[in-house]
PDB file of N, CA, C and O in Angstrom:
ATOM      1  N   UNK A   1     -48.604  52.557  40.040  1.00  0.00           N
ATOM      2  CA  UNK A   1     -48.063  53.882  40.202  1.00  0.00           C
ATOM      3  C   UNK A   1     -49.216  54.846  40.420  1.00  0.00           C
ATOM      4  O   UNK A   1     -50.135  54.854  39.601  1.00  0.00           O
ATOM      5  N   UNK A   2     -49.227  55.561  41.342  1.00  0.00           N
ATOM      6  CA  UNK A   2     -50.127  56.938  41.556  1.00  0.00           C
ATOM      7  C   UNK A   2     -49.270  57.867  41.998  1.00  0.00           C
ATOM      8  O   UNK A   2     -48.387  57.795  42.853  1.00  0.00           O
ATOM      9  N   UNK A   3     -49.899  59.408  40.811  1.00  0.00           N
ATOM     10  CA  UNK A   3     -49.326  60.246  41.322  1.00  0.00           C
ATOM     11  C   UNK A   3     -50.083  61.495  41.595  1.00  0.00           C
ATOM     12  O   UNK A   3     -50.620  61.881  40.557  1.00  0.00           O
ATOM     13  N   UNK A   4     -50.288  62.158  42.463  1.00  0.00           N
ATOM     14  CA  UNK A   4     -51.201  63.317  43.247  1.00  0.00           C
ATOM     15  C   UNK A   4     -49.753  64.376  43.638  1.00  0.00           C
ATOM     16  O   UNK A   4     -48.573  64.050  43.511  1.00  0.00           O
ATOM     17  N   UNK A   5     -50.095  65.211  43.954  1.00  0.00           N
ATOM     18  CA  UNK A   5     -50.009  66.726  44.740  1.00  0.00           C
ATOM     19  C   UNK A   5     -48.980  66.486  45.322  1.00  0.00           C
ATOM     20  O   UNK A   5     -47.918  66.978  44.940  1.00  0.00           O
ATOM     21  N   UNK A   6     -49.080  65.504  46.603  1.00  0.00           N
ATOM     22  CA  UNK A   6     -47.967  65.219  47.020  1.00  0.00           C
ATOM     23  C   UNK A   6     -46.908  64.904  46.520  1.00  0.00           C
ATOM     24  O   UNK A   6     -45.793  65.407  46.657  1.00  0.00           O
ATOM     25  N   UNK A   7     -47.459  63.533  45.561  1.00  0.00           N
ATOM     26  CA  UNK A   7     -45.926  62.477  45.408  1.00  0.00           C
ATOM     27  C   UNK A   7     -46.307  61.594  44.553  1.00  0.00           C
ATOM     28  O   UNK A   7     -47.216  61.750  43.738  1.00  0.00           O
ATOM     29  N   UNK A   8     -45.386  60.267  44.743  1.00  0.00           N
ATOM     30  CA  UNK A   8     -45.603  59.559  43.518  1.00  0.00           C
ATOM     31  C   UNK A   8     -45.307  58.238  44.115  1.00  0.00           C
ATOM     32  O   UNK A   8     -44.200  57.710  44.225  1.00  0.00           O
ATOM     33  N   UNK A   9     -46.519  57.759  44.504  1.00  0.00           N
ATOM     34  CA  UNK A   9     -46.350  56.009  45.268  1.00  0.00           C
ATOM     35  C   UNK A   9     -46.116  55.292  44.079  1.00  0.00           C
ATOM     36  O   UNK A   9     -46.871  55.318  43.106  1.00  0.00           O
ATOM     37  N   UNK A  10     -44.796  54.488  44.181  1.00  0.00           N
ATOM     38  CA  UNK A  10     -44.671  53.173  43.190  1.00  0.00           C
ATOM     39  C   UNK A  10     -44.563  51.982  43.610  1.00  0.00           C
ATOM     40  O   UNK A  10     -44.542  51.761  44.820  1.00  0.00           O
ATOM     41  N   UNK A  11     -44.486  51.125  42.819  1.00  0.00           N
ATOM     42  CA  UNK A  11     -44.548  49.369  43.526  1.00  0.00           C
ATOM     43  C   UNK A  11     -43.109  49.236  42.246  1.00  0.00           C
ATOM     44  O   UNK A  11     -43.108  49.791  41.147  1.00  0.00           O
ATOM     45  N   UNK A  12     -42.021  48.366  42.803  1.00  0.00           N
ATOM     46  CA  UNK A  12     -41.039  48.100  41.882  1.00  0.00           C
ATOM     47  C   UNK A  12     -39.956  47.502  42.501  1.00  0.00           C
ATOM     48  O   UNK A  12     -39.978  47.512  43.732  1.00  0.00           O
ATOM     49  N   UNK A  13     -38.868  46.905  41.862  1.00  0.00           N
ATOM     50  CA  UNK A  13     -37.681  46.834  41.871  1.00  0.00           C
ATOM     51  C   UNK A  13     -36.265  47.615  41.402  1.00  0.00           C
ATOM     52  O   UNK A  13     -35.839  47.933  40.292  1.00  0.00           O
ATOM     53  N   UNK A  14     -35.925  47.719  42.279  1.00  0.00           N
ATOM     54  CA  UNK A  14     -34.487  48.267  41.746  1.00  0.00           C
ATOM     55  C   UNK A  14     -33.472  47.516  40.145  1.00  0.00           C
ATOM     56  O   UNK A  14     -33.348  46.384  39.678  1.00  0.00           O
ATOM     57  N   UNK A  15     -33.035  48.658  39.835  1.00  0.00           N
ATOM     58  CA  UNK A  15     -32.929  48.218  38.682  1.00  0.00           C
ATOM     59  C   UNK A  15     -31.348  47.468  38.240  1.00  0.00           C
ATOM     60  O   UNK A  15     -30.929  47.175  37.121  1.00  0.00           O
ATOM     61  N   UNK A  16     -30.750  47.318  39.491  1.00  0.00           N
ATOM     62  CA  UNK A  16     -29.848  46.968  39.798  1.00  0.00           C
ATOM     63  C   UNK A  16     -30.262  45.417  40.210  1.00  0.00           C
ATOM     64  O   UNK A  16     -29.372  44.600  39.973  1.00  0.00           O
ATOM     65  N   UNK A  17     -31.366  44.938  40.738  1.00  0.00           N
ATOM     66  CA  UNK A  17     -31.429  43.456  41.302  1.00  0.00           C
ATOM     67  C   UNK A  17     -32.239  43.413  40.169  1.00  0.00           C
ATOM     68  O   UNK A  17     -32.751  42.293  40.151  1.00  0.00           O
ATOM     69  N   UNK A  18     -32.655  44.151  39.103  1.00  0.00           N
ATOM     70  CA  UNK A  18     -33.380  43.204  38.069  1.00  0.00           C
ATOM     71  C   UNK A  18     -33.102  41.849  37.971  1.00  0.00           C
ATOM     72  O   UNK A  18     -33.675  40.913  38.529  1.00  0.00           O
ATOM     73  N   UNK A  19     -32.327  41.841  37.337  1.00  0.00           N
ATOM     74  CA  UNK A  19     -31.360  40.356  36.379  1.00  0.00           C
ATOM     75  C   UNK A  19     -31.517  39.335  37.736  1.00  0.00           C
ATOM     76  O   UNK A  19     -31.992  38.201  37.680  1.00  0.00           O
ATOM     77  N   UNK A  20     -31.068  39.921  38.821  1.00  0.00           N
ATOM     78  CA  UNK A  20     -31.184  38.245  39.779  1.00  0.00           C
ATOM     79  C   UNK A  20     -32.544  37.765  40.674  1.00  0.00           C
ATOM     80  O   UNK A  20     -32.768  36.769  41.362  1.00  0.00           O
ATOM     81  N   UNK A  21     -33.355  38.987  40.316  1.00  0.00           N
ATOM     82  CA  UNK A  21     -34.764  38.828  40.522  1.00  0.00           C
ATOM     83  C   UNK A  21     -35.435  37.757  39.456  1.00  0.00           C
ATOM     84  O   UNK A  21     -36.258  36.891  39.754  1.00  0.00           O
ATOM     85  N   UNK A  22     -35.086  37.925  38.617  1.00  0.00           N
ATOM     86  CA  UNK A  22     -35.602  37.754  36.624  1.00  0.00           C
ATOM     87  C   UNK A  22     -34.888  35.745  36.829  1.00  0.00           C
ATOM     88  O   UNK A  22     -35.501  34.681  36.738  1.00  0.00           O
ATOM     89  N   UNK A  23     -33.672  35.990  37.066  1.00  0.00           N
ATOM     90  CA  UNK A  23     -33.111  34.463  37.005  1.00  0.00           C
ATOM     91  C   UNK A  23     -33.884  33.653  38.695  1.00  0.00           C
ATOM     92  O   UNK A  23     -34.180  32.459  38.733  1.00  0.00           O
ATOM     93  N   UNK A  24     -34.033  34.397  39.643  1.00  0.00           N
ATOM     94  CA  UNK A  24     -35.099  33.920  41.137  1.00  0.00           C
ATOM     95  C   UNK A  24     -36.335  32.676  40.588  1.00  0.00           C
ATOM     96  O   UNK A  24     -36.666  31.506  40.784  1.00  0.00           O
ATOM     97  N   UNK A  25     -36.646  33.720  39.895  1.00  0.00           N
ATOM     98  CA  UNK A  25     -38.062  33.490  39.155  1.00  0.00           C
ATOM     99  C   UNK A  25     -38.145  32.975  38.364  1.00  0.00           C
ATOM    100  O   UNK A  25     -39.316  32.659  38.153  1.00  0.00           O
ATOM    101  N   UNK A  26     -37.125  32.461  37.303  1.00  0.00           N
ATOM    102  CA  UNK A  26     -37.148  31.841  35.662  1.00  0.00           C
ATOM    103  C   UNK A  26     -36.254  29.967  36.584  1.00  0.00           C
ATOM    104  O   UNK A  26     -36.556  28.870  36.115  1.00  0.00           O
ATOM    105  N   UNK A  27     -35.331  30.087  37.725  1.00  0.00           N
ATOM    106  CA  UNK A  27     -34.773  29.273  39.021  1.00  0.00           C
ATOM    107  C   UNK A  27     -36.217  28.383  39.515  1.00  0.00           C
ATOM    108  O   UNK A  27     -36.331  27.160  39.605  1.00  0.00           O
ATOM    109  N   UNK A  28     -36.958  29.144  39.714  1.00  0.00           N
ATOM    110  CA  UNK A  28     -38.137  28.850  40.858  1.00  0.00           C
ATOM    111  C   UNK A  28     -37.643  28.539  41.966  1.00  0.00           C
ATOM    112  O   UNK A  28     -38.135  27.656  42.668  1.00  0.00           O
ATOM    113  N   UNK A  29     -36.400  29.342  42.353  1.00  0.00           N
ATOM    114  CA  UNK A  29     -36.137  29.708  43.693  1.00  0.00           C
ATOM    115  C   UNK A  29     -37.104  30.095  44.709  1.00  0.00           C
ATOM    116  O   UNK A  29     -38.284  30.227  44.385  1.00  0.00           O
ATOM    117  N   UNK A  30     -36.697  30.301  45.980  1.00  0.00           N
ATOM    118  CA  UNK A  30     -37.136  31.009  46.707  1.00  0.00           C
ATOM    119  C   UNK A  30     -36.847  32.135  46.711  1.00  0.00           C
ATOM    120  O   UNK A  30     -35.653  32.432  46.688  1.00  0.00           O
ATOM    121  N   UNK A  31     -37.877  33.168  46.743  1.00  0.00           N
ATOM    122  CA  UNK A  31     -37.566  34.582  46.786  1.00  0.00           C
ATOM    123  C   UNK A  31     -36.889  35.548  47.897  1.00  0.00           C
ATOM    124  O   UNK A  31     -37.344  35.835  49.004  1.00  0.00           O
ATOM    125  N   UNK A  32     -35.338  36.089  47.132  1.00  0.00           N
ATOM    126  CA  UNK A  32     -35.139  36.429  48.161  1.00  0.00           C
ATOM    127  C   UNK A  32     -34.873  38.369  47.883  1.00  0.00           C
ATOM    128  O   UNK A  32     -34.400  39.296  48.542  1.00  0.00           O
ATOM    129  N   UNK A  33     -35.520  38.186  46.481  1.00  0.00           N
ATOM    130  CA  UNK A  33     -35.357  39.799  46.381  1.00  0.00           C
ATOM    131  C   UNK A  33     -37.129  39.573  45.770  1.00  0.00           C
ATOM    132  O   UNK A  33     -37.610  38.538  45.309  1.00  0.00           O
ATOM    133  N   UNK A  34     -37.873  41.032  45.984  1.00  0.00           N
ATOM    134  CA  UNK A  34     -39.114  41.228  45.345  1.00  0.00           C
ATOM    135  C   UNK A  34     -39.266  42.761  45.131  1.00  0.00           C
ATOM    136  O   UNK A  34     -38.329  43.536  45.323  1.00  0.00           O
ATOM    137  N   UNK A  35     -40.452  43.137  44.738  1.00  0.00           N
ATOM    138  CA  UNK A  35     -40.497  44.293  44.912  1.00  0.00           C
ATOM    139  C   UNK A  35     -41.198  45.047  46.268  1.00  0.00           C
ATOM    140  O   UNK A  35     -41.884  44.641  47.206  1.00  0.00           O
ATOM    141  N   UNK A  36     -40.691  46.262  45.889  1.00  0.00           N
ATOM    142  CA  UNK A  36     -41.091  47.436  47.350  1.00  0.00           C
ATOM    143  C   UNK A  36     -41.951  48.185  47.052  1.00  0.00           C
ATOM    144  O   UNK A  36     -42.313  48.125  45.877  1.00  0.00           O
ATOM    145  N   UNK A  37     -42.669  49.238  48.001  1.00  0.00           N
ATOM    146  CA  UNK A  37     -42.688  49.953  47.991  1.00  0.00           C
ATOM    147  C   UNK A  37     -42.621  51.299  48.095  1.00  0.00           C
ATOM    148  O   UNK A  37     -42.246  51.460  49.256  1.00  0.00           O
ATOM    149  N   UNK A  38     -42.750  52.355  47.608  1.00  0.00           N
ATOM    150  CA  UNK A  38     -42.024  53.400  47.715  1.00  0.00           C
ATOM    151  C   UNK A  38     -42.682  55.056  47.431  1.00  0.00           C
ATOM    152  O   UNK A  38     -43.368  55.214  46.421  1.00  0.00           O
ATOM    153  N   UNK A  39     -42.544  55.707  47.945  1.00  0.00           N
ATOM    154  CA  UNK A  39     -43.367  57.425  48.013  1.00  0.00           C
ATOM    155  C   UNK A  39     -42.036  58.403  47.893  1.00  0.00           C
ATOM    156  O   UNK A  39     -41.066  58.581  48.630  1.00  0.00           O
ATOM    157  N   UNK A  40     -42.369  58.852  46.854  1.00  0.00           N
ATOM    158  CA  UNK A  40     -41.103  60.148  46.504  1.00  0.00           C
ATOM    159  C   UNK A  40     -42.022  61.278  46.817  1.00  0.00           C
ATOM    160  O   UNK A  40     -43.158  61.272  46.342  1.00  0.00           O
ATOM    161  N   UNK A  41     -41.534  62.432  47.729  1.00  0.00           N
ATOM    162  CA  UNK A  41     -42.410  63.432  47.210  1.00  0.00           C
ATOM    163  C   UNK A  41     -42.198  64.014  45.953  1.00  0.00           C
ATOM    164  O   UNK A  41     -41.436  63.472  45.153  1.00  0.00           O
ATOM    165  N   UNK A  42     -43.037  65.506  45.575  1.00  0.00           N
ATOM    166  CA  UNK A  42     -43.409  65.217  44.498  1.00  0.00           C
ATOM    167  C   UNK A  42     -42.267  66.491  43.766  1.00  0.00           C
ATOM    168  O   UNK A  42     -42.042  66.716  42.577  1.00  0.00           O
ATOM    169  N   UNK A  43     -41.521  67.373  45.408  1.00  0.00           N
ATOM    170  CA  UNK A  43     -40.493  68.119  44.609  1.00  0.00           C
ATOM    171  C   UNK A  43     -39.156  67.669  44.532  1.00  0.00           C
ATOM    172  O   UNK A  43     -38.105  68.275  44.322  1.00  0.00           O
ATOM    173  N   UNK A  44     -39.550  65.846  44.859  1.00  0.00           N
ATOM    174  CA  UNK A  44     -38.006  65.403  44.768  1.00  0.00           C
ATOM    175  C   UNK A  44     -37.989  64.566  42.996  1.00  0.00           C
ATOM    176  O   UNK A  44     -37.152  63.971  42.317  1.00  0.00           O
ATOM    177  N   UNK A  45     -39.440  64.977  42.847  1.00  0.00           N
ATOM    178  CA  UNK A  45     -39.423  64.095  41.354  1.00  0.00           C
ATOM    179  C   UNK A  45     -38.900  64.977  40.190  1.00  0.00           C
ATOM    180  O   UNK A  45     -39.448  66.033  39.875  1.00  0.00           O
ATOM    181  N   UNK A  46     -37.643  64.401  39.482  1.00  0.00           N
ATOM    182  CA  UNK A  46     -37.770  65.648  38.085  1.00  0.00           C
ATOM    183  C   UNK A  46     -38.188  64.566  36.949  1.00  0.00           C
ATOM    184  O   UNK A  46     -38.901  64.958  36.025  1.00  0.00           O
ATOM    185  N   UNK A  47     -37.729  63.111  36.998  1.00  0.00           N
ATOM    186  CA  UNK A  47     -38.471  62.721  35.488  1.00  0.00           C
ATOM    187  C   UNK A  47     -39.077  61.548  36.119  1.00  0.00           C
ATOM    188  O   UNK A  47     -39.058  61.411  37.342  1.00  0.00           O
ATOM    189  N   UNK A  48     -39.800  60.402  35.056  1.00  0.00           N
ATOM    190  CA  UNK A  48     -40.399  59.636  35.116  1.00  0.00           C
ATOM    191  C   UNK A  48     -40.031  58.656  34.265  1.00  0.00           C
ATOM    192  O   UNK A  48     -39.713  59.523  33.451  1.00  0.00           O
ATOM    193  N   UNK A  49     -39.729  57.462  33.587  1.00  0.00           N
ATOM    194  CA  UNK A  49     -39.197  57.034  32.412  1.00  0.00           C
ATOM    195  C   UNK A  49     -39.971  55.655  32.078  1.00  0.00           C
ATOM    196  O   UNK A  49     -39.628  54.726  32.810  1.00  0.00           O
ATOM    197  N   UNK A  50     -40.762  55.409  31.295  1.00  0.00           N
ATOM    198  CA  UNK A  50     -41.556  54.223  31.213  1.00  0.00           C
ATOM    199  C   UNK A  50     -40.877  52.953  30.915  1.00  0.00           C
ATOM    200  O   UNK A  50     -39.677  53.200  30.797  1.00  0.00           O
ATOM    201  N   UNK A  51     -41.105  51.762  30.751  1.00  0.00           N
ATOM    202  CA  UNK A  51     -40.163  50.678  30.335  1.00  0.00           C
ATOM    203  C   UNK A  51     -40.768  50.694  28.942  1.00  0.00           C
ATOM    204  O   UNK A  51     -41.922  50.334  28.711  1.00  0.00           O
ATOM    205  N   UNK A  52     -39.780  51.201  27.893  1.00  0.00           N
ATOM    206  CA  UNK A  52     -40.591  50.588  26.789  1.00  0.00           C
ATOM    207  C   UNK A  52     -39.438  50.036  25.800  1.00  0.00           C
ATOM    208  O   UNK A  52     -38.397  50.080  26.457  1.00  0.00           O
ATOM    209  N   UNK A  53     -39.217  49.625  24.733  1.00  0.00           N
ATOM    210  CA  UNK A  53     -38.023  49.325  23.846  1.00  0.00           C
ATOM    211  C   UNK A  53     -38.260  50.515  23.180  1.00  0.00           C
ATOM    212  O   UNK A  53     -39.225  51.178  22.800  1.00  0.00           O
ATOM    213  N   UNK A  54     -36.299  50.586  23.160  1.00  0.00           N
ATOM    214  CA  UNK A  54     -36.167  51.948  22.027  1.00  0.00           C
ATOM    215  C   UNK A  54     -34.998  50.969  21.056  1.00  0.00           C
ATOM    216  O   UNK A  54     -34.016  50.248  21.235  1.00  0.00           O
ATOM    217  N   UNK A  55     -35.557  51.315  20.328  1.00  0.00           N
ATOM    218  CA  UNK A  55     -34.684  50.516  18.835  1.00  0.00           C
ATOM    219  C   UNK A  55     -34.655  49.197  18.997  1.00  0.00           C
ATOM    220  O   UNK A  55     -35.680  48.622  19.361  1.00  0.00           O
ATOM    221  N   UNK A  56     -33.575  48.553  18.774  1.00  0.00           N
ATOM    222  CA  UNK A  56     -33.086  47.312  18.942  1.00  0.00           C
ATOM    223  C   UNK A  56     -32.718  46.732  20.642  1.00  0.00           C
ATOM    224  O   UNK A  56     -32.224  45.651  20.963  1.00  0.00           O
ATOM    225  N   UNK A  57     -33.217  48.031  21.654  1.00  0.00           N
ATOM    226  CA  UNK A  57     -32.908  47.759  22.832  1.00  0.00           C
ATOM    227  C   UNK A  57     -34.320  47.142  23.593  1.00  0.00           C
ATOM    228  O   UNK A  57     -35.235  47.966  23.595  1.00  0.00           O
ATOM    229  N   UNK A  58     -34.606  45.987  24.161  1.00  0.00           N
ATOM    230  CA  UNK A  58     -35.819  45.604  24.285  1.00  0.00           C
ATOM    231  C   UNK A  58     -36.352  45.932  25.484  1.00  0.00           C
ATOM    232  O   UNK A  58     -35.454  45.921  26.326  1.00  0.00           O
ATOM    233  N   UNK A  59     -37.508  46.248  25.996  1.00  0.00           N
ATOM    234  CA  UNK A  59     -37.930  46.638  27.389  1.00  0.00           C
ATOM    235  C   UNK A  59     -37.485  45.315  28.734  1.00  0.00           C
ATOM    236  O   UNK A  59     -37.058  44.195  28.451  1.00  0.00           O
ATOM    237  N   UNK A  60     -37.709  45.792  30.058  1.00  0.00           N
ATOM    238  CA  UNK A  60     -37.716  45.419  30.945  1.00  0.00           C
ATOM    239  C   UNK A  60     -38.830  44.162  31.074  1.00  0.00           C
ATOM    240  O   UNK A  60     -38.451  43.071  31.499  1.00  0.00           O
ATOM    241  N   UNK A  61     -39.445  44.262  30.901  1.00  0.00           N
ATOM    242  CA  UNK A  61     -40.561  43.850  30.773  1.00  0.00           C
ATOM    243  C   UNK A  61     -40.991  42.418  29.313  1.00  0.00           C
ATOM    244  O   UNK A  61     -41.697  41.423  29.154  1.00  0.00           O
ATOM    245  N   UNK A  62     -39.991  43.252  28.589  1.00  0.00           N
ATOM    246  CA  UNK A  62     -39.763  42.057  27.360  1.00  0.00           C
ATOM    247  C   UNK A  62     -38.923  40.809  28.025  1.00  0.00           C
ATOM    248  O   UNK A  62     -39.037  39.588  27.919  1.00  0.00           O
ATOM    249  N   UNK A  63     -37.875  41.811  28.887  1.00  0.00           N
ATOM    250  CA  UNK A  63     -36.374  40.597  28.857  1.00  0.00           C
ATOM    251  C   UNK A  63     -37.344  39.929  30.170  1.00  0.00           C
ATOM    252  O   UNK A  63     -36.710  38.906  30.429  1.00  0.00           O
ATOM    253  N   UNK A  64     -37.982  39.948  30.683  1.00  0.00           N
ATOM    254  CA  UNK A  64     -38.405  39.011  31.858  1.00  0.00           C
ATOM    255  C   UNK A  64     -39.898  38.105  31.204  1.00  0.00           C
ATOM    256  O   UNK A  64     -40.425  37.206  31.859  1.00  0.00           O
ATOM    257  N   UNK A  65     -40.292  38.444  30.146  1.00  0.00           N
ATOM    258  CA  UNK A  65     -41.092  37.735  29.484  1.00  0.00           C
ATOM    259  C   UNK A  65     -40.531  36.859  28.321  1.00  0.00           C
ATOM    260  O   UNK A  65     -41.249  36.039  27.750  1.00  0.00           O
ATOM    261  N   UNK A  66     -39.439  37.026  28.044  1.00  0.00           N
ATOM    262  CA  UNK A  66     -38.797  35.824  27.113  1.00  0.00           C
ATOM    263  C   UNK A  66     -37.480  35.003  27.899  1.00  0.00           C
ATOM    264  O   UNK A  66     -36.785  34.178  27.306  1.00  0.00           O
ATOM    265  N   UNK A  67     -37.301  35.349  29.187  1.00  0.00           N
ATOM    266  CA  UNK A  67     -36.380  34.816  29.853  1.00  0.00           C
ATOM    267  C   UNK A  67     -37.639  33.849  30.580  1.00  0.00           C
ATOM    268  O   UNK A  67     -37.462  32.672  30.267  1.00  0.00           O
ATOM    269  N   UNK A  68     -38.530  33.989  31.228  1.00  0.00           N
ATOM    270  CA  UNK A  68     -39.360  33.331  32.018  1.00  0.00           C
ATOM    271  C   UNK A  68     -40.518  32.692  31.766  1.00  0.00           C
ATOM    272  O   UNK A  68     -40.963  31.742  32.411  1.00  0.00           O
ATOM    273  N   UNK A  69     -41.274  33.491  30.319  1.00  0.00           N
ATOM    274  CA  UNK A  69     -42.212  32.890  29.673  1.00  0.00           C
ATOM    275  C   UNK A  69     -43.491  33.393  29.784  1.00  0.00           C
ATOM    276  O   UNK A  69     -44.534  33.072  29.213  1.00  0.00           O
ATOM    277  N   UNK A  70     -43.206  34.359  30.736  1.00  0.00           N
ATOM    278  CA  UNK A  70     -44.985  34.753  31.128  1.00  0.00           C
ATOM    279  C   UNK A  70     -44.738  36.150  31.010  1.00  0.00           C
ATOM    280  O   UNK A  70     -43.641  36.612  30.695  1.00  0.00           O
ATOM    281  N   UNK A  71     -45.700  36.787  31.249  1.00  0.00           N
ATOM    282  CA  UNK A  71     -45.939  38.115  31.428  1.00  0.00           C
ATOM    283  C   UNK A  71     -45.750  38.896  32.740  1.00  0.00           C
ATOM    284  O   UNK A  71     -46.457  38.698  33.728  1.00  0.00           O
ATOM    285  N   UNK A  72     -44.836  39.722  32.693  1.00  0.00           N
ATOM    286  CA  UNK A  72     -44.463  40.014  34.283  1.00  0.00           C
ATOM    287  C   UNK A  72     -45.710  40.192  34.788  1.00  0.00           C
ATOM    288  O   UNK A  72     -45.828  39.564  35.841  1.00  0.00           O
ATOM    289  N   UNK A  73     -47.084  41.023  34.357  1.00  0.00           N
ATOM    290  CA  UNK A  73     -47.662  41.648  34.920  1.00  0.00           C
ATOM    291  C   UNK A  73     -48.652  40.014  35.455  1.00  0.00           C
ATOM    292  O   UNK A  73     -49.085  39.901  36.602  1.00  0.00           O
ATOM    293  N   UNK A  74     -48.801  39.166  34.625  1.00  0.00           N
ATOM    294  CA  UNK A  74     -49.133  38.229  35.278  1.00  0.00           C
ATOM    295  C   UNK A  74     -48.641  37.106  36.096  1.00  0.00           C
ATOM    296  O   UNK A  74     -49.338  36.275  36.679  1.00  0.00           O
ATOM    297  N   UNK A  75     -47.395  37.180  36.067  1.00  0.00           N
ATOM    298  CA  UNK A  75     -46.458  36.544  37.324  1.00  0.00           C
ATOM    299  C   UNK A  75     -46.396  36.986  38.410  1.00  0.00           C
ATOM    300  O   UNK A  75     -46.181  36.365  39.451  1.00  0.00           O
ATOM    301  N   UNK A  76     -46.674  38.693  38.193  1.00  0.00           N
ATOM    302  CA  UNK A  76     -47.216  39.354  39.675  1.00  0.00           C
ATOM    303  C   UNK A  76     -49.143  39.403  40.276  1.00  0.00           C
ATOM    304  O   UNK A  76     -49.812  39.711  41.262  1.00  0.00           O
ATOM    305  N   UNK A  77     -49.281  38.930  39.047  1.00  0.00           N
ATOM    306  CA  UNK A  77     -51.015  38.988  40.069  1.00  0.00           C
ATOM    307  C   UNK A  77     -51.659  40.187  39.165  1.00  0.00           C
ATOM    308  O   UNK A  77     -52.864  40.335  39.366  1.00  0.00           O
ATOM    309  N   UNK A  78     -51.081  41.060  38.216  1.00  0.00           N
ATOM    310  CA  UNK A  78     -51.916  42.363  38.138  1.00  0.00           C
ATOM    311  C   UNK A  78     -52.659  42.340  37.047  1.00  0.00           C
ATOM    312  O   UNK A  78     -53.311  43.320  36.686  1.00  0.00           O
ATOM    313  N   UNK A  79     -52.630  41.114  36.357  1.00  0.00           N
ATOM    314  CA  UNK A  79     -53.735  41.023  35.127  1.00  0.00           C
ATOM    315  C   UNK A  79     -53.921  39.737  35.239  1.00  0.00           C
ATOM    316  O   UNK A  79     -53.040  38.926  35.526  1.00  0.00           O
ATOM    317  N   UNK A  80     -55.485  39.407  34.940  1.00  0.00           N
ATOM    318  CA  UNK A  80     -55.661  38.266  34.797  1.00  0.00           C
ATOM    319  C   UNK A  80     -55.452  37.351  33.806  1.00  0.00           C
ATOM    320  O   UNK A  80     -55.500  37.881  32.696  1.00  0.00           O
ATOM    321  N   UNK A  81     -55.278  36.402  33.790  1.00  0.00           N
ATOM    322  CA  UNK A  81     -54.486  35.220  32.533  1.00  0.00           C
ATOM    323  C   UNK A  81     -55.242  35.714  31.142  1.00  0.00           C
ATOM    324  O   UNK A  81     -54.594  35.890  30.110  1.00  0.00           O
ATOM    325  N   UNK A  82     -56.971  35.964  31.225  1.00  0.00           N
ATOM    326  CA  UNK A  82     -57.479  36.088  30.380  1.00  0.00           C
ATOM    327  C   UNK A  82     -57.770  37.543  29.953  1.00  0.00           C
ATOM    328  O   UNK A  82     -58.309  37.896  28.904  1.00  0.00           O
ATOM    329  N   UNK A  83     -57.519  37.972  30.504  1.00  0.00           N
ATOM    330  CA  UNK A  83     -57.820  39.913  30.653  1.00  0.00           C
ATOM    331  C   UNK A  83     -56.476  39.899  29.402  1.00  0.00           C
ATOM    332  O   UNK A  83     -55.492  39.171  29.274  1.00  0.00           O
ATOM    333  N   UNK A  84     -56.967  41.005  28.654  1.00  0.00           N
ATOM    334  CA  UNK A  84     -55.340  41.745  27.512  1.00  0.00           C
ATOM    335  C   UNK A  84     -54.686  42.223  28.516  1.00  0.00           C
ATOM    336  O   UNK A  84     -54.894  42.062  29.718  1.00  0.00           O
ATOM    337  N   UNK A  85     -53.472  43.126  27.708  1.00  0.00           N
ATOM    338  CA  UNK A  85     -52.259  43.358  28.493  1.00  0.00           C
ATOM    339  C   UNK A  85     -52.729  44.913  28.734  1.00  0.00           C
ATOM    340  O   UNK A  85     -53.538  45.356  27.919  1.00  0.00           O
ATOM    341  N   UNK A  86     -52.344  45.659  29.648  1.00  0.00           N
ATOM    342  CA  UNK A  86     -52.510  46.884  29.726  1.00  0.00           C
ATOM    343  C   UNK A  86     -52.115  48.051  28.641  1.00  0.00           C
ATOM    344  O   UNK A  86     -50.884  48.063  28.622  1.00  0.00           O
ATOM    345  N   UNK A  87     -52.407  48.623  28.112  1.00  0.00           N
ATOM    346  CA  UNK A  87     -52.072  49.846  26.813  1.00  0.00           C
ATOM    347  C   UNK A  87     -51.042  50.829  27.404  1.00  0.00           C
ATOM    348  O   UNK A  87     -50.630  51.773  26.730  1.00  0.00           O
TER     349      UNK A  87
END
């Protein structure tokens, strides 16, 4: 995610093909959904919302790491196996 003056470039999935992205990948299908990318400008942005767990509700990011086993961020390439997880 970067965000400047303009806008706000993200890399992601819709949150609607989560779940059959999440089962693609846990399948070892062939991929037929991934993520995009995408530029909002920056007066079409009003919020931002992080993936995190609130209460007993677990993050995005949890449910594709105990459904699949790995770490999304390292099933996508963005941390290395041995590198920690991002803060």
């Amino acid at each position: 995610m970067n965000l400047d003056q303009s806008g706000l470039v993200l890399r992601g999935i819709n949150v609607s093909s989560f779940d059959n992205w999440m089962f693609q990948v846990t399948r070892q299908e062939q991929q037929s959904l991934g993520l995009s990318t995408m530029f909002v400008p920056l007066f079409r942005i009003e919020r931002v919302f992080l993936d995190e767990q609130i209460g007993e509700v677990g993050s995005y990011s949890q449910r594709f790491e105990d459904q699949v086993g790995m770490a999304v961020e390292n099933y996508l390439g963005l941390v290395a196996e041995n590198d920690e997880e991002p803060s």
